[in-house]
N, C-alpha and C positions, 0 to 999 in steps of 0.2 A: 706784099704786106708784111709787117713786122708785127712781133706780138708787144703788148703792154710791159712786158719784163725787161726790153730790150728797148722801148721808149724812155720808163723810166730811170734807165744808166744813161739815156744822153741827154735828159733832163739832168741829173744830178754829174755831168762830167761838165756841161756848159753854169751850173751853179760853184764850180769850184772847188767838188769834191775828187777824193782820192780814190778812182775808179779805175782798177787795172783794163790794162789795153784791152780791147775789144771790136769785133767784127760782127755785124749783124746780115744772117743769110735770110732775105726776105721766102718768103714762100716761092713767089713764081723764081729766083733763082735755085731752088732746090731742085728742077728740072735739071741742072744740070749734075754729070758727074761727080762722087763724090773725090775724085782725085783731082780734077776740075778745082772744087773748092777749096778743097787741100790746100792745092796750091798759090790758091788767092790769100789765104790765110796766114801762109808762111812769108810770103811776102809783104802783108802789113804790119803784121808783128812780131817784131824779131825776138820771140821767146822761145825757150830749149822745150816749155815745159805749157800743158795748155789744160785749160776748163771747157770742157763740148756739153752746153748745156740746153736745154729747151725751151723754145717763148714761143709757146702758142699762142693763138687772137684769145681761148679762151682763159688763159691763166692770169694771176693777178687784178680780177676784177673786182669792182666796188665791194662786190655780196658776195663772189664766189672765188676764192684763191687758187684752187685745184692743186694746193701746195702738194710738193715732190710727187705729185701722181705719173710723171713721165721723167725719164731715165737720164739720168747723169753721168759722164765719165772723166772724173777728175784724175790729174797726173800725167796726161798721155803727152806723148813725146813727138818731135817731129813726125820722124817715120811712119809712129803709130795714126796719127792723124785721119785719114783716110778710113780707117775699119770702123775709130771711135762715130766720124760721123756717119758712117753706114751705121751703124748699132744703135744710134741716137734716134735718126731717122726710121728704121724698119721697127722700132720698140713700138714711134708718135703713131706710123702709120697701119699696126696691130688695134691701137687704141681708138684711133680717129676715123680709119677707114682709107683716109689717103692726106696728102701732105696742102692742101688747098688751100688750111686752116692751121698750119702749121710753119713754125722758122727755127733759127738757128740761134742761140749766142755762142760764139765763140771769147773766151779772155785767157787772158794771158794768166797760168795756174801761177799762183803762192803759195809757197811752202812753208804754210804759217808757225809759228810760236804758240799762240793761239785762235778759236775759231768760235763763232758762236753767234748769235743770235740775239736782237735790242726789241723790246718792244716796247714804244715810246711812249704808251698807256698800259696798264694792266688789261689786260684784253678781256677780265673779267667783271672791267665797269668800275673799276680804281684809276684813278690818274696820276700815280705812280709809274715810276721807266723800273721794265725789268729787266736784268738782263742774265742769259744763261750761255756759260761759255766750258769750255775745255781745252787744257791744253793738245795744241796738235791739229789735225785739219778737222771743219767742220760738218762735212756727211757724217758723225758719228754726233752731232747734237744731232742736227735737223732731221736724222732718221731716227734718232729716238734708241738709240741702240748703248750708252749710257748716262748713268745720274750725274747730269751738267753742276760744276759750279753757280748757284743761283744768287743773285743782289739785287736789291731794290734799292731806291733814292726817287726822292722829289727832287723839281729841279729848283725848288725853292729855298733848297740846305744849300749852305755856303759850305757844311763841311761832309764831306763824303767818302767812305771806308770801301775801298777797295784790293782785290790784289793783282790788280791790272796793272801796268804805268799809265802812267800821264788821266789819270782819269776823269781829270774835269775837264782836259782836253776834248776827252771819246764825249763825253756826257754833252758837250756845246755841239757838236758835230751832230750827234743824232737829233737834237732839238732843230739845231738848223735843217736837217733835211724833213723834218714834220712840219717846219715851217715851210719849205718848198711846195710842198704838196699841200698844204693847209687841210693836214688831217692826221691823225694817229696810223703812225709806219711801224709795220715786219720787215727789220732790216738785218740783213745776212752780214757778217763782216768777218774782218781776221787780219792777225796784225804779225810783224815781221818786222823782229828787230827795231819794237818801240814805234815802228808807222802802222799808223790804219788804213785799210783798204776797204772800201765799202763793195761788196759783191752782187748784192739788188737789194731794193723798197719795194713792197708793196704795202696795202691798204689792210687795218686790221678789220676783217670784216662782220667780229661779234661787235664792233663798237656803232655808234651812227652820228651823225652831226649835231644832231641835238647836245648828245653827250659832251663830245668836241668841245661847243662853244659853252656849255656848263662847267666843264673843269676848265676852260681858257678866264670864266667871268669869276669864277670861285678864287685862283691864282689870283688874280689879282687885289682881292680881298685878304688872304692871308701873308702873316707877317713871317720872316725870316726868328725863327726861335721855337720854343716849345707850345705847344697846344695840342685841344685833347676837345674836342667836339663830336655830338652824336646822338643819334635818332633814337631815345630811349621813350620808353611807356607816357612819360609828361607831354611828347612829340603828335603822339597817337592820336590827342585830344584835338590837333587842328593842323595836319601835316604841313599844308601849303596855307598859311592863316593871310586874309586879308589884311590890311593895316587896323581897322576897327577890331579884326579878333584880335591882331597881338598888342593893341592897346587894352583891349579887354585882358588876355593872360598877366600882361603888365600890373596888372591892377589888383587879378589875384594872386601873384608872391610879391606885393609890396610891402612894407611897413605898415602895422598895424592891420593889414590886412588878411582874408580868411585862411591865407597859410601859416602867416605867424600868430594868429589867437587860437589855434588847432593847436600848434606847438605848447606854445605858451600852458595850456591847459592841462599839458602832460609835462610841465615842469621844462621844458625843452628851448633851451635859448635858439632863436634863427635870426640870421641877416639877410635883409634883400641885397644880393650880391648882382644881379641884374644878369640871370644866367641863361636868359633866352638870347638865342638871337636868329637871323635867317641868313641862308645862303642862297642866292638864285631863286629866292621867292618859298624854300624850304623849310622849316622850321628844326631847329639844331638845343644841345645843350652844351653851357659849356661847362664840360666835368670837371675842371677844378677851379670856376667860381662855384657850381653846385655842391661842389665838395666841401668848401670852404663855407658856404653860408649855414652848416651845422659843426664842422668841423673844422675851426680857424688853423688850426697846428698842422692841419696836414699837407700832403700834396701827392700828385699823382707823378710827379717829374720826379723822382726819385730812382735813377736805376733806368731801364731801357723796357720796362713791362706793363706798365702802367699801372702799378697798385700802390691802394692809398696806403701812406703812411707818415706818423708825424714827424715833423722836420724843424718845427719852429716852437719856441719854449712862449711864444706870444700865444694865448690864447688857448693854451693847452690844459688848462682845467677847465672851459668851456667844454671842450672837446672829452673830456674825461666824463664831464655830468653829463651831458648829450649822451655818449654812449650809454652810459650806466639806464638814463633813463629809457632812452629808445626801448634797449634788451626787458624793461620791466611794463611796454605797452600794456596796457589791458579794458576793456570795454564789454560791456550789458548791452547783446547781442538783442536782447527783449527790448531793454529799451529803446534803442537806435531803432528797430523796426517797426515802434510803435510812434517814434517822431518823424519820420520817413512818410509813413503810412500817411500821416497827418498832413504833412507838408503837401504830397500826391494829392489828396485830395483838396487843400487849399483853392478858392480859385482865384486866380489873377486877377486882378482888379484894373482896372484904365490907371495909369498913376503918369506922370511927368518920365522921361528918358533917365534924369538923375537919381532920379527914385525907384525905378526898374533895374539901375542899375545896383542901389544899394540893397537892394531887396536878393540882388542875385549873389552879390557881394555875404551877404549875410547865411544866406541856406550854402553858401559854398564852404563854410566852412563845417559843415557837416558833411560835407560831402567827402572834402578832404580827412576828416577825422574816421569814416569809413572806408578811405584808403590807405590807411596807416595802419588801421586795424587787420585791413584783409593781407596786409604785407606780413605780420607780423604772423598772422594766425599761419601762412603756407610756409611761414619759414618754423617757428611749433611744428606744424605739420611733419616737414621733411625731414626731420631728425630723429621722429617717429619710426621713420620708414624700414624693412629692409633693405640692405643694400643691394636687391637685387629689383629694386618695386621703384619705377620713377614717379616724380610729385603728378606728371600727366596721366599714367596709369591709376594710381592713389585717385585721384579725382572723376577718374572713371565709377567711381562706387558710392553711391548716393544715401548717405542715412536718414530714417525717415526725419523728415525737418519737424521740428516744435510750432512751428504755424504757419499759416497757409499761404499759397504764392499770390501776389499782388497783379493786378490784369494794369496791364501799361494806358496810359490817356490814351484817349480817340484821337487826339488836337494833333500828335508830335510827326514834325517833320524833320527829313535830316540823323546824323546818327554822329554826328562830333560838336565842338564849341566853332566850330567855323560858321559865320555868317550865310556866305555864302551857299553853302551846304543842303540842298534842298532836296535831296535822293530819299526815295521811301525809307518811312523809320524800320526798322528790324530787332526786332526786344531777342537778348539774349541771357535765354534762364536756363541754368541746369537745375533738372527736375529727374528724378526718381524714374527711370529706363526701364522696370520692371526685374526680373530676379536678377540680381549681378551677385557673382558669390565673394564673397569675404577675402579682402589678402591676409595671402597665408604671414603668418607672424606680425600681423597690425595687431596688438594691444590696446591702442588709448585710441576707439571712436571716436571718444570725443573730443579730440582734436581735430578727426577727420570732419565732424558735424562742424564745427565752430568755423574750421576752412570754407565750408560748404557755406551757411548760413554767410561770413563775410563775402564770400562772391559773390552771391544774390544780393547783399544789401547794397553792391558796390554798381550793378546795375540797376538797382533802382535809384541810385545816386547819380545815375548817368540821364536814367529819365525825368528827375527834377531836373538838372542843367538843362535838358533840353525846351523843355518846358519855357524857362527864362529866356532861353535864346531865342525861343519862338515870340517872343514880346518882345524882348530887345531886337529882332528884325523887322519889324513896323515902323522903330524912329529911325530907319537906312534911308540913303538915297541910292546907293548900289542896289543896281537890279541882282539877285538873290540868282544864282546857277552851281552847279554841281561841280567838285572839281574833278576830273575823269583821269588828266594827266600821268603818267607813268612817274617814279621820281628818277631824275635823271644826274643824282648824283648818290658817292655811298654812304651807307649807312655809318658807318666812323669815318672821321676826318683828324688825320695827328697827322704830327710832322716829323713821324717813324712810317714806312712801310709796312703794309703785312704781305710780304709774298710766299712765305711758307718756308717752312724746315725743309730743304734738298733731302736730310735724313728722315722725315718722317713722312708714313703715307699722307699724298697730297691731291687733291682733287681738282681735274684740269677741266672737266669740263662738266657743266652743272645738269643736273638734275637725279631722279632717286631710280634704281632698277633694282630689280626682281627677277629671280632666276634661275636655270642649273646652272652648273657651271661648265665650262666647255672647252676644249683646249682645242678644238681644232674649226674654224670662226663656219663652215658650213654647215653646223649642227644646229647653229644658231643659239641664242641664250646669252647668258654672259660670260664670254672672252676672256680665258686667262693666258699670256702670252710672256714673252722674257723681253722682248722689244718691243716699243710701240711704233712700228714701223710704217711706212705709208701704205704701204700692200693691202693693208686690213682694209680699207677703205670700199674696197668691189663689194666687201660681205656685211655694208654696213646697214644694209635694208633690213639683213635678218638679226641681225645682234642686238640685246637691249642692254649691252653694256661692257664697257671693256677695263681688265686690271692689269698692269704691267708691273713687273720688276723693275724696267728701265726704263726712261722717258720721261719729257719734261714738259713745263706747261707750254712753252714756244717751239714743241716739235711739230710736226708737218700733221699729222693726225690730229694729235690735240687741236689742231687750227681745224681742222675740216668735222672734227667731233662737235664742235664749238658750234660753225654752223650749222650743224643740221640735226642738233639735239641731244647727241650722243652722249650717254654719263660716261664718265673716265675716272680712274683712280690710278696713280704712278707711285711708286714707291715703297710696294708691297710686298714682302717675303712672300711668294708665290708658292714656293714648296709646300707648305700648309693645306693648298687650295687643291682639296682630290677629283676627281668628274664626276659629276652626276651630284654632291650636294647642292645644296638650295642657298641660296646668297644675296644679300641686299645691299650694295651700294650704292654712294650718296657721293655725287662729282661736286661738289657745293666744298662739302667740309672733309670730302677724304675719308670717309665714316666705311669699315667693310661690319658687317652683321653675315658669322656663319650660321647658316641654319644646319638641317637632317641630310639626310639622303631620300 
């Protein structure tokens, strides 16, 4: 038997790839001598210079990679031959118990230029190719022992920055072998004098095929150029919307309708720029028609960051008064909660579907004017602040409110504008916690009150909508269910990469730990280390998280952190980090928090 590692090189040698020679020693051949094998080895490949590597039945599997967890011996020379696979073998069979479930690669070593590592998806749930290289051989990415040259591209840019050669060459080559496999591939490679050698594929295994055929249907929908799409707060309202709900959102940012009489009334010119749209059934913005339907002058394409700014002399005193006005928002928190109030208890009446629908059409634009209000009031808010106090902390602190909280309808089912939507309602009020003390250095409560008071009025804005929605699903013919679905595409969609600063701390593998800190992994806590090497991995039960000086998101750790939960952070001045302080990091966004001792 041969392991999965060792299949998939005679998969991709018989597809046409550039796969140095190779010898595969099945298990029940490892009975034999290792000078035995030697010698089988020297005779089918005539190289001075060799790679003794491992494929085990267990390695490279769908869910479980076991990336670099068994021993490598790059470089080895004829003669040497013989000891490397004794050392190979006695390492598997320390690990395994005995060789039953174990094999051989042998290939012919390259003495690369460069070395490194493609993964043909962002393994983080981007469908973005990353890739992390170094010049020189590649056991020094894949173990994580320096900070690899890192790049990103879609394969949907016609133009691509590299400091590779040939780089749209490499870039079609790794597509083609995820097309082999019809699945997002960890492909090892290294190149020699401008040729590429592909070294193994395997399966990334934080992604799943769901995801797969998501960014394969999304490709297909976008276009070769600039764009700028994404899951913002407008999204929240109906993530996966039926066709009836996003004909209904349709309705409300139309022309004359309750987003543009909202505006209107605070002086504010808007265009129905038509800035919804769906990918894969998801509901998206597009930020620069949304940009543009307050802001004609501007655009987000300006530069490589995406920030707005004005570009165009068309339309740009629109854009002038919009600002001006926006910054001068203001609104009678009394009165909104005493038309709200009124509304809530309104009751519905039997009416025609068109007339339900203009009825909804009509309280939405209060609804929306209580969202511009509450935008406006936390942005007041945060300028208030100290700069050591965030707006989430801030709102931790409740001042007593000017009148009293409003009990949600009996009727309300559901908790977004989505039709279908029929999951128990859940009222969300922030109410007064009991003694919270004061931030130090808050002066103006009552900015802090006016934030508070627009929150609460912004959820009771949420339970008129609903309320509507609940009438407006009586004239359906869609059976009414919940959507439970995961989202299986990301939250930004541009046709820029984000794969992270090589130079700044970067987080490989997602989630939040709490901690001492620990520099030697059987203390357990969190891991502070100078390599992220594959070693770590035995002591991965006890660890709730690990920091490295060196290491990158496609090393051999990072892949097995990835699956089995493990937070990461790469990129850290270590020296800082003394034992026994208290420390929280965050493998998402790279975030380190020192605490005490």
């Amino acid at each position: 038997m041969i392991g999965e590692k060792t299949k998939r090189l005679q998969v991709l040698k018989k597809a046409g790839c550039n796969v140095p020679a190779f010898v595969a020693i099945s298990s029940e051949d490892l009975t034999k001598a290792p000078e035995e094998i030697a010698e089988i080895i020297r005779k089918e490949i005539p190289a001075e210079k060799f790679a003794v590597r491992s494929s085990a039945l267990s390695e490279d599997a769908e869910k479980n990679s076991m990336a670099g967890q068994f021993l490598t011996k790059l470089d080895v020379s004829r003669s040497d031959l013989e000891e490397a696979i004794e050392e190979v073998c006695d390492d598997a069979k320390e690990k395994l118990g005995s060789l039953s479930e174990f094999s051989l690669l042998i290939q012919e070593f390259i003495e690369a230029d460069f070395s490194g590592i493609a993964f043909t998806r962002n393994p983080h749930g981007n469908r973005e190719m990353v890739l992390e290289y170094f010049s020189g051989r590649g056991d020094v990415v894949v173990g994580g022992l320096v900070k690899p040259i890192r790049e990103a591209f879609y394969r949907t840019r016609k133009e691509v920055a590299s400091e590779l050669p040939n780089i749209y060459k490499i870039k079609e080559v790794f597509i083609a072998i995820e097309n082999v496999f019809n699945f997002p591939q960890d492909i090892e490679w290294c190149m020699k004098n401008g040729e590429l050698f592909i070294l193994q594929s395997r399966p990334i295994t934080s992604l799943s095929d769901s995801q797969h055929r998501a960014f394969l249907a999304l490709e297909k929908e976008l276009h070769d150029g600039k764009y700028y799409f994404a899951k913002t707060e407008t999204c929240d309202v109906a993530p996966n919307p039926s066709p009836e709900t996003f004909s209904l959102l349709q309705k409300i940012y139309a022309e004359n309708g309750p987003v543009d009489r909202a505006y209107n009334a605070f002086g504010i010119t808007y265009t129905d720029t038509r800035f919804l749209t769906t990918f894969s059934g998801e509901l998206y913005v597009d930020k620069e028609k949304e940009l543009q339907s307050l802001f004609p002058s501007h655009s987000y394409f300006f530069g490589n960051k995406y920030a707005p700014r004005p570009v165009h002399l068309k339309g740009f005193l629109t854009s002038l008064k919009n600002t001006r006005q926006l910054s001068r928002l203001q609104g009678d928190d009394l009165k909104i909660f005493d038309q709200i109030s009124q509304l809530l208890k309104k009751e519905l009446s039997h009416v025609s579907e068109k007339q339900a629908i203009e009825e909804f059409l009509a309280d939405y634009e209060l609804i929306f004017t209580i969202n511009l209000l509450a935008e406006k009031a936390l942005r007041d808010l945060k300028k208030t602040l100290p700069k050591n106090v965030s707006l989430a902390t801030a709102l931790q602190v409740f001042p007593k409110s000017l009148r009293p909280m409003l009990e949600a309808p009996k009727d309300l089912v559901g908790n977004t504008l989505e039709f279908s939507d029929t999951s128990t309602f859940v009222a969300v009020i922030a109410g007064h916690k009991g003694e919270i003390p004061p931030i130090v250095g808050m002066t103006d409560e009552e900015k802090l009150r006016l934030a508070q008071e627009f929150i609460r009025l912004r959820e009771y804005g949420r339970w008129l909508a609903l309320r509507h929605i609940s009438r407006l699903r009586t004239f359906l013919t869609i059976k009414p269910q919940a959507h439970t679905g995961a989202s299986l595409l990301p939250r930004v969609i541009t046709d820029m990469p984000i794969a992270g600063d090589a130079k700044k701390p970067l987080g490989v593998s997602a989630g939040i730990a709490s901690g001492k800190i620990v520099h030697t992994p059987e203390q357990g806590g969190i891991l502070v280390v100078s390599s992220l090497t594959p070693e770590i991995a035995q002591h991965a039960s006890i660890l709730a998280g690990v920091i490295a000086d060196h290491g990158g998101l496609l090393s051999h750790f990072a892949i097995i952190a990835r699956e089995i939960g493990l937070p990461v952070v790469v990129n850290y001045p270590i020296s800082e980090l003394k034992e026994g302080k208290n420390i929280m990091i965050n493998g998402s966004t790279g975030e380190v928090v020192l605490g005490t001792e």
